[in-house]
C-alpha positions as a Markdown table, in Angstrom:
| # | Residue | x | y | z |
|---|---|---|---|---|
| 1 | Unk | -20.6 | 12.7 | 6.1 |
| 2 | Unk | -20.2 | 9.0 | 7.2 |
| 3 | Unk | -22.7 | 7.5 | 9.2 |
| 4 | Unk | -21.0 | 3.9 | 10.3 |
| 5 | Unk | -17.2 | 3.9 | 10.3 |
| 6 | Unk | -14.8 | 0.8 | 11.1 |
| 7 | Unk | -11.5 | 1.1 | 11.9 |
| 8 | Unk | -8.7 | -1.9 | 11.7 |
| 9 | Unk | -5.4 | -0.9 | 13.2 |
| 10 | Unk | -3.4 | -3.2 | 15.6 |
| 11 | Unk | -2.2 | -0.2 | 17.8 |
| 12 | Unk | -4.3 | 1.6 | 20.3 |
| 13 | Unk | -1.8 | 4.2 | 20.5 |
| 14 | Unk | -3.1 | 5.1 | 16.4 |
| 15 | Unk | -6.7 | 4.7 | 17.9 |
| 16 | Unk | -6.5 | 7.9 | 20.0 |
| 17 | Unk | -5.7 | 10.1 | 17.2 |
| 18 | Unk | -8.2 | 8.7 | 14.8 |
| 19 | Unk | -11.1 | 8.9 | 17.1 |
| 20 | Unk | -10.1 | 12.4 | 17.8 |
| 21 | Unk | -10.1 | 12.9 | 14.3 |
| 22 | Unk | -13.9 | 11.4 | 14.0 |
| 23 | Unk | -15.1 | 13.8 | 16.8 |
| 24 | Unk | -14.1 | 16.7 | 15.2 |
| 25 | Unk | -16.1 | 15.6 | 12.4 |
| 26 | Unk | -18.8 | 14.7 | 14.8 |
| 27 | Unk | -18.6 | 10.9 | 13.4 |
| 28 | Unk | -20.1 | 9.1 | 16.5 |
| 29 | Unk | -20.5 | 5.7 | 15.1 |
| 30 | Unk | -17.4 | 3.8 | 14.7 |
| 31 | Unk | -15.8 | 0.6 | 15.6 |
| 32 | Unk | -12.5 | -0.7 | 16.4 |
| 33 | Unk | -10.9 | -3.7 | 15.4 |
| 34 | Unk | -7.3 | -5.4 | 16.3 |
| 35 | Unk | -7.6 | -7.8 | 13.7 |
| 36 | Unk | -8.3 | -8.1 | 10.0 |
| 37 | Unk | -10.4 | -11.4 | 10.7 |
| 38 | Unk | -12.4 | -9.4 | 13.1 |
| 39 | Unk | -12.7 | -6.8 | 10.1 |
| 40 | Unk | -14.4 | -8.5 | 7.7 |
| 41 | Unk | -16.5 | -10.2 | 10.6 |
| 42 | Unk | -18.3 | -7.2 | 11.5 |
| 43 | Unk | -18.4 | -6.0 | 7.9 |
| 44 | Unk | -20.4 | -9.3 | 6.7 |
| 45 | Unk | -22.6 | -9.5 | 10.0 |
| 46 | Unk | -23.1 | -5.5 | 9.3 |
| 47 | Unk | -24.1 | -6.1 | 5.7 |
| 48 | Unk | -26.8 | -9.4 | 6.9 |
| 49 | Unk | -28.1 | -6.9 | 9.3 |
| 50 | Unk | -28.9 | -4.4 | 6.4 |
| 51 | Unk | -26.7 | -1.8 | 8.0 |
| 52 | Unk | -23.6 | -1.8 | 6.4 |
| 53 | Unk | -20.5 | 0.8 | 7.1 |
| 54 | Unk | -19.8 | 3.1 | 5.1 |
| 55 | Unk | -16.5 | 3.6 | 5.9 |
| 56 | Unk | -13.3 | 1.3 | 6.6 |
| 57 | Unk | -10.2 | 3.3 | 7.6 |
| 58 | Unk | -7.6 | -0.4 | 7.9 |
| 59 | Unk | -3.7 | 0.1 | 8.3 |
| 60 | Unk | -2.0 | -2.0 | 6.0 |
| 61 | Unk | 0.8 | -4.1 | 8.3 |
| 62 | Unk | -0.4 | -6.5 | 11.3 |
| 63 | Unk | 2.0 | -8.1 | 13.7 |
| 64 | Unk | 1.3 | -12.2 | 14.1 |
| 65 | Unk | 0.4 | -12.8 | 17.9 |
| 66 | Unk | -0.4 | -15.9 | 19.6 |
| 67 | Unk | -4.2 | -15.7 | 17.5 |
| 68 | Unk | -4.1 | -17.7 | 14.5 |
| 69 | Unk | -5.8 | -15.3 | 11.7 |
| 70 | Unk | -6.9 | -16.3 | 7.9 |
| 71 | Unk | -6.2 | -12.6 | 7.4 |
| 72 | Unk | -2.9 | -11.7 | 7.5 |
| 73 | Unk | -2.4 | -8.4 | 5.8 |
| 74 | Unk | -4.5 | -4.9 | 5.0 |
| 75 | Unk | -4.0 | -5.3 | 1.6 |
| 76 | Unk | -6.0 | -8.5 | 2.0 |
| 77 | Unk | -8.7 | -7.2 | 4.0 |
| 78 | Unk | -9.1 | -4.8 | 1.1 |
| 79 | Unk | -9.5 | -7.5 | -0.9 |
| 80 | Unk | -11.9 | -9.4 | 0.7 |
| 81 | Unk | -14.0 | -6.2 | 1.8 |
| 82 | Unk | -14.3 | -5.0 | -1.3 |
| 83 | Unk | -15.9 | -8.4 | -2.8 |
| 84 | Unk | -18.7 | -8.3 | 0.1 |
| 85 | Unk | -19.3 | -4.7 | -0.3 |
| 86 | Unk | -18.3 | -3.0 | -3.6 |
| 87 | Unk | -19.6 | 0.6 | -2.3 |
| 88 | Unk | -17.8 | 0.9 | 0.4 |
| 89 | Unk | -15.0 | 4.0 | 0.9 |
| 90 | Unk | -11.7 | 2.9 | 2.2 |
| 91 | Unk | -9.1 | 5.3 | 3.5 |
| 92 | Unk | -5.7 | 3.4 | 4.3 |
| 93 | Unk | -3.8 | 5.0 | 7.1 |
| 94 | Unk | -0.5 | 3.3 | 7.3 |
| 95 | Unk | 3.0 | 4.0 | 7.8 |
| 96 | Unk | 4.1 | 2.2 | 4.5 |
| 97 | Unk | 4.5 | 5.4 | 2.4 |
| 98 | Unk | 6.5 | 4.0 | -0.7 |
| 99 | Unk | 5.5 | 5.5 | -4.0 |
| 100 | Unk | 5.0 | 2.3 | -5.7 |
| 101 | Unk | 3.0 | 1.1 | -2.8 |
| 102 | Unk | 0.9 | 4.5 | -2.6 |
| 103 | Unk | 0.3 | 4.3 | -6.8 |
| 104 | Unk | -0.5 | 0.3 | -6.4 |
| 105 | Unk | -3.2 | 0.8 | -3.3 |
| 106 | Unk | -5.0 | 3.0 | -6.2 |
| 107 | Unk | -4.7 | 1.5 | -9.4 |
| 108 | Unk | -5.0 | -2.5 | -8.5 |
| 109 | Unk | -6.9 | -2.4 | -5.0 |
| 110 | Unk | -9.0 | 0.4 | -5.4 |
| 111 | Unk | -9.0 | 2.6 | -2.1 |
| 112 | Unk | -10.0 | 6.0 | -2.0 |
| 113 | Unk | -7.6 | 7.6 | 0.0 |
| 114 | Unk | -3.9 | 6.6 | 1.6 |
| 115 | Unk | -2.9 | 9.1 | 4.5 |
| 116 | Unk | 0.6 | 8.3 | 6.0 |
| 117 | Unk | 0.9 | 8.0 | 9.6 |
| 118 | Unk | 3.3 | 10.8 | 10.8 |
| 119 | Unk | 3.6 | 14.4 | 10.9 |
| 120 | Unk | 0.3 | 16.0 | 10.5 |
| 121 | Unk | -1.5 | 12.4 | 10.0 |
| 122 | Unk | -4.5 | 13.6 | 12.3 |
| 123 | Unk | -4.5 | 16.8 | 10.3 |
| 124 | Unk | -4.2 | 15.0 | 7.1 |
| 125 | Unk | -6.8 | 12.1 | 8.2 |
| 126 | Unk | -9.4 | 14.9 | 8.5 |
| 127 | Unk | -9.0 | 16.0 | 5.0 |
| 128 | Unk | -8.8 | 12.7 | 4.1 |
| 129 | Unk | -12.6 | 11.7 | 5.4 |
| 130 | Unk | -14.1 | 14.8 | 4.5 |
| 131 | Unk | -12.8 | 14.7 | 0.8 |
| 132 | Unk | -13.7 | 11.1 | 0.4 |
| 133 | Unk | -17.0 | 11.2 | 1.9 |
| 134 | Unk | -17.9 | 14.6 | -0.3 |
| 135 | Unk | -15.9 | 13.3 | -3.7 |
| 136 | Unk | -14.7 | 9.8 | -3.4 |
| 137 | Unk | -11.4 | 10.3 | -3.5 |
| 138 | Unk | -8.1 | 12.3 | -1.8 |
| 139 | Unk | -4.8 | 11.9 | -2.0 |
| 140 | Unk | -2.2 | 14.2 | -0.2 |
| 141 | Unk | -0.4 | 16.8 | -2.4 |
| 142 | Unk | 3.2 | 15.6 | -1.0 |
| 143 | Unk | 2.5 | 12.1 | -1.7 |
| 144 | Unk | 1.0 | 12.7 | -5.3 |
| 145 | Unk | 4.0 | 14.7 | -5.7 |
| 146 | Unk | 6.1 | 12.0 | -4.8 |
| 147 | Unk | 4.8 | 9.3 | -7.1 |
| 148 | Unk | 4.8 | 11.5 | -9.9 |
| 149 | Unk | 8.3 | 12.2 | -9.3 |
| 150 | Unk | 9.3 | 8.4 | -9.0 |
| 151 | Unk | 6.8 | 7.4 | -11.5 |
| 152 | Unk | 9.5 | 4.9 | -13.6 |
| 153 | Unk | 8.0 | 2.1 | -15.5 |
| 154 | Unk | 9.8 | -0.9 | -14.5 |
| 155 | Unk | 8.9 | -4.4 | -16.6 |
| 156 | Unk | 8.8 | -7.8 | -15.1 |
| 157 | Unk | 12.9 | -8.5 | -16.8 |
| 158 | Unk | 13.6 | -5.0 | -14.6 |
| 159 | Unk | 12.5 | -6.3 | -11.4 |
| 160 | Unk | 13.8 | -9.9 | -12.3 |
| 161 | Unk | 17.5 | -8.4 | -13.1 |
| 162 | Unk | 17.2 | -5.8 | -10.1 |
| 163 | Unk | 16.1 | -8.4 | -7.8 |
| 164 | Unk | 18.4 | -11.1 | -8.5 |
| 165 | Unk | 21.2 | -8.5 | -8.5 |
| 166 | Unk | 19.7 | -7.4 | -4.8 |
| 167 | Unk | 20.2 | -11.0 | -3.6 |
| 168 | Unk | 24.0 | -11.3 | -4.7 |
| 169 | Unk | 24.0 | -12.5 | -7.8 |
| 170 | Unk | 26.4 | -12.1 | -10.3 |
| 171 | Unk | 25.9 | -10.9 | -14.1 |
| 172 | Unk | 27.2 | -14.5 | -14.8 |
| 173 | Unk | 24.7 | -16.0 | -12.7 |
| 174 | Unk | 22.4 | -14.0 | -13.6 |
| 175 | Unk | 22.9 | -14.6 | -17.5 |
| 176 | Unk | 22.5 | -18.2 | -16.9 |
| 177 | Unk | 19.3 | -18.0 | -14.6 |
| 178 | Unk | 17.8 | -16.2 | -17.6 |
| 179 | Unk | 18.9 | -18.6 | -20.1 |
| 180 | Unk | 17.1 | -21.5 | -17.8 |
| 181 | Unk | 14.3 | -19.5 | -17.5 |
| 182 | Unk | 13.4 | -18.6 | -21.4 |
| 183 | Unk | 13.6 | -14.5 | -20.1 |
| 184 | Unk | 15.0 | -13.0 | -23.4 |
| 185 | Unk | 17.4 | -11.1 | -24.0 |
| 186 | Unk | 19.9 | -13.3 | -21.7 |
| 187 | Unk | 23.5 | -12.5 | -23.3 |
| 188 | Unk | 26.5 | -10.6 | -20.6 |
| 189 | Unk | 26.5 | -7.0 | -22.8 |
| 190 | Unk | 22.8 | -7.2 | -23.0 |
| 191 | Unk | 22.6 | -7.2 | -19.0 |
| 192 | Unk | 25.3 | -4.9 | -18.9 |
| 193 | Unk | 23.4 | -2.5 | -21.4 |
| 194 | Unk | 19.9 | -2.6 | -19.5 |
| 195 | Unk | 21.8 | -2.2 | -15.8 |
| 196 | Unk | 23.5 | 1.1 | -17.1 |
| 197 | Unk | 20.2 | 2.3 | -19.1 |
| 198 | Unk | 18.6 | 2.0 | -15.1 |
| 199 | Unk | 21.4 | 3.2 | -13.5 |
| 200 | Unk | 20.8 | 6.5 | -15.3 |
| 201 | Unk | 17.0 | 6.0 | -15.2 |
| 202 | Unk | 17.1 | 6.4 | -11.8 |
| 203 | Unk | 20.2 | 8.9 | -11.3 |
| 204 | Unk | 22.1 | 6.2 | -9.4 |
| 205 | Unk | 26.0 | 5.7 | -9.4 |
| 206 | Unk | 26.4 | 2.3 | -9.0 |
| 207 | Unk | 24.3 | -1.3 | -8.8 |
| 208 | Unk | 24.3 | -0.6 | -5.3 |
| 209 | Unk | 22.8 | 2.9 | -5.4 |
| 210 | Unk | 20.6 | 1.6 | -7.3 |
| 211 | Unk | 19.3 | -1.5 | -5.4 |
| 212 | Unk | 18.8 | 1.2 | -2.5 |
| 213 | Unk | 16.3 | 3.5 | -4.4 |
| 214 | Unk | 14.5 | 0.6 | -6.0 |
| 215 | Unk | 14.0 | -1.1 | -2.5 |
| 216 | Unk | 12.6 | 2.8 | -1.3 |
| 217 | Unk | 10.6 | 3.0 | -4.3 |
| 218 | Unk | 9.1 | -0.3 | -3.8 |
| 219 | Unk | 10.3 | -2.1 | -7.0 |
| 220 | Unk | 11.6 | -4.9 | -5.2 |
């Protein structure tokens, strides 16, 4: 089990549920944290020190106060933490459940396990730390289920035409945007084609529907 845990969430309210969690586990050294810059902090004197944590449980989203920070985000602090200490375990507890968000956490920043904040989250959390400490790695069965399910490959001309469509534009203006831009293939029945091929790709009825499921999916 973990010896040194630090945890980076901006609510206390979260804080009582997670170190309820750790007791149950009988974690007893662990850390708290309002703010990402404070994070890596503590992580960088802990590594100097020659006791490093083993742990970092961060929430992704940080409201701005009247503290300037460099940090800004938990995606960030993952980032940075990661460079300093490449072996450390990092569980994100957030309430940012998108599939797309979930599968990118894994595949481009690396963490080892995402537990939404919710129903069950203490319940879940506990699986969570025991799973990763024992095997590296756990991921909820309703959440893997749910990014299998919406588990669309979308290409950079997909998000471009979906988001421009999301802001208002028109397939006219849209058309010509491309054209400006070099992004190929440009031409009125070739947007119409690839908007109807996601339209069914994604079961929607209309642009609109559409825009909707992207912007809960992530995409955009």
């Amino acid at each position: 089990m973990f010896k040194k845990v630090l945890i980076a969430e901006d609510y206390d309210s979260y804080n009582l549920g997670v170190i309820k969690t750790l007791d149950e586990l009988q974690i007893t050294n662990y850390e708290f944290v309002n703010y990402c810059d404070d994070a890596l902090a503590k992580i960088k004197r802990s590594i100097a020190e020659n006791q490093p944590y083993d742990l970092l449980i961060t929430d992704l989203s940080f409201e701005e106060d009247y503290r300037e920070q460099m940090i800004k985000s938990g995606r960030q602090l993952i980032l940075e933490a990661r460079e300093l200490h490449p072996d450390l375990r990092i569980i994100v507890f957030s309430i940012e459940n998108k599939p797309k968000s979930i599968e990118d956490l894994f595949k481009k920043y690396n963490v080892n396990s995402f537990v939404s904040k919710g129903r069950n989250d203490a319940k879940e959390l506990k699986k969570a730390i025991t799973a990763v400490a024992e095997k590296g790695y756990f991921l909820p069965e309703e959440i893997k289920f749910s990014i299998k399910k919406n588990s669309i490959e979308f290409s950079d001309y997909d998000v471009t035409l979906i988001s421009l469509l999301a802001k208002g534009y028109r397939q006219q203006e849209i058309e010509e945007y491309f054209k400006k831009n070099d992004i190929k293939p440009y031409g009125i029945s070739s947007l119409e084609k690839k908007l109807n091929d996601l339209r069914e790709t994604l079961n929607a009825k209309n642009n609109i529907e559409m825009i909707v499921k992207c912007k809960n999916l992530g995409i955009i």
